[in-house]
C-alpha positions as CSV (number, residue, x, y, z in Angstrom):
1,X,3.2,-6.3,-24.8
2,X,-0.5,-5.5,-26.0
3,X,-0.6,-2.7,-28.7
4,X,-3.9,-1.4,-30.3
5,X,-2.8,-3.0,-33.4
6,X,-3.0,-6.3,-32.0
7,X,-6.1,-5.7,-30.9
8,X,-7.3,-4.7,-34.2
9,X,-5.9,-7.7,-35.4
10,X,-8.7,-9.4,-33.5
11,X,-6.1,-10.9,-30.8
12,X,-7.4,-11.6,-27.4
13,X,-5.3,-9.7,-24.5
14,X,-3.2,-12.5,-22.6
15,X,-5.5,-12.0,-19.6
16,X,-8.3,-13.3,-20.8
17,X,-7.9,-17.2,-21.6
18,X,-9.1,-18.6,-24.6
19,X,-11.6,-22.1,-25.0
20,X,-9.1,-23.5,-26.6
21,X,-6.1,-22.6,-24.6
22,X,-2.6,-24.7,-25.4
23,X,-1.1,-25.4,-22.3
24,X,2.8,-25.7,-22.7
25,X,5.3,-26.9,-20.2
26,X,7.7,-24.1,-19.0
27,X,10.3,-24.4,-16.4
28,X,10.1,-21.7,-13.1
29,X,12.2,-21.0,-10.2
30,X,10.3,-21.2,-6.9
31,X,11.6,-20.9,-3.6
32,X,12.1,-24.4,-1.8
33,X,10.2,-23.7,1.6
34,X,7.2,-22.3,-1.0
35,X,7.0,-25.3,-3.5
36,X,7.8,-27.9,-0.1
37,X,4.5,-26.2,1.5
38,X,2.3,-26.1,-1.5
39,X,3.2,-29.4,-2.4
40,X,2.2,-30.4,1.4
41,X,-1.0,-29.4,1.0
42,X,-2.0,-30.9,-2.9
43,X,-1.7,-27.3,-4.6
44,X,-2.0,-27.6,-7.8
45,X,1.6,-25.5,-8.7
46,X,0.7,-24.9,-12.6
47,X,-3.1,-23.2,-11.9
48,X,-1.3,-21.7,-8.8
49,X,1.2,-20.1,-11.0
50,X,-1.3,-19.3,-13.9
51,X,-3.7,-17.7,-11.6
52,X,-0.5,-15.5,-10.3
53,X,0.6,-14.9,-13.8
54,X,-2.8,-14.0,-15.5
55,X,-3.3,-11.5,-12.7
56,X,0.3,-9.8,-13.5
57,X,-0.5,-9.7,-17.3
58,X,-3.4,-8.3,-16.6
59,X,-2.1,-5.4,-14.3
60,X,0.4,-4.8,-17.3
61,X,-2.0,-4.8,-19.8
62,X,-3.9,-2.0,-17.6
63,X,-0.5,0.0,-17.4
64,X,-0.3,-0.1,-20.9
65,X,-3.6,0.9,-21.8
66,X,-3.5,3.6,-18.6
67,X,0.0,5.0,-20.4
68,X,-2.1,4.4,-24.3
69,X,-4.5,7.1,-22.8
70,X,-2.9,9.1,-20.9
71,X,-3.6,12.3,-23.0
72,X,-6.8,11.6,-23.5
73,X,-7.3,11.2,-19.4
74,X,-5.8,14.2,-19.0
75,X,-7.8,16.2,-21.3
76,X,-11.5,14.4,-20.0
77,X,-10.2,15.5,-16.6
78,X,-9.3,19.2,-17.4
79,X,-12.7,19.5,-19.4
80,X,-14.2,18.2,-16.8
81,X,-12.2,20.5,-14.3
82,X,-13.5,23.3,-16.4
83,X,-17.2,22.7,-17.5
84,X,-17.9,20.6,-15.2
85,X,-19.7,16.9,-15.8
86,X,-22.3,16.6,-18.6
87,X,-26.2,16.7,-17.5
88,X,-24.6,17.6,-14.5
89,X,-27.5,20.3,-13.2
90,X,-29.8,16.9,-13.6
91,X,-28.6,14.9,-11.7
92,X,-31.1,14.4,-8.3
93,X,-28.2,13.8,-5.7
């Protein structure tokens, strides 16, 4: 899990892959009929599954971050809600 300490720490968040990226082998479990069909038609199965796994990570990254801020949402919104948005008599639409 991302916390705002490792990001301090100058970590990158797992969605983002580094230059420099290790790769390192891990084993899955993949239903047969999928892995038969992809291997049928050349799909490369590790950058498939990276692909599917860097978009997971990074939809848990944003739930973390979107449950990190919640308060702060919350409040924005209910300002907002309240005073309405900033510069809003200027805006020309």
């Amino acid at each position: 899990m991302i916390s705002a300490r490792s990001l301090q720490a100058g970590e990158p968040p797992l969605s983002q892959p580094s230059r420099k990226a290790t790769r390192k082998p891990t084993n899955v479990s993949l239903p047969a009929d999928l892995l038969d069909r992809a291997k049928q038609l050349d799909v490369n199965i590790s950058r498939a599954s990276e692909r599917g796994l860097r978009e997971e990570v990074r939809e848990a990254e944003a739930r973390v971050w979107a449950a990190q801020h919640a308060g702060f949402i919350a409040e924005l919104n209910a300002r907002i809600e309240h005073d309405g948005l900033p510069l809003d008599e200027h805006r020309m639409f």
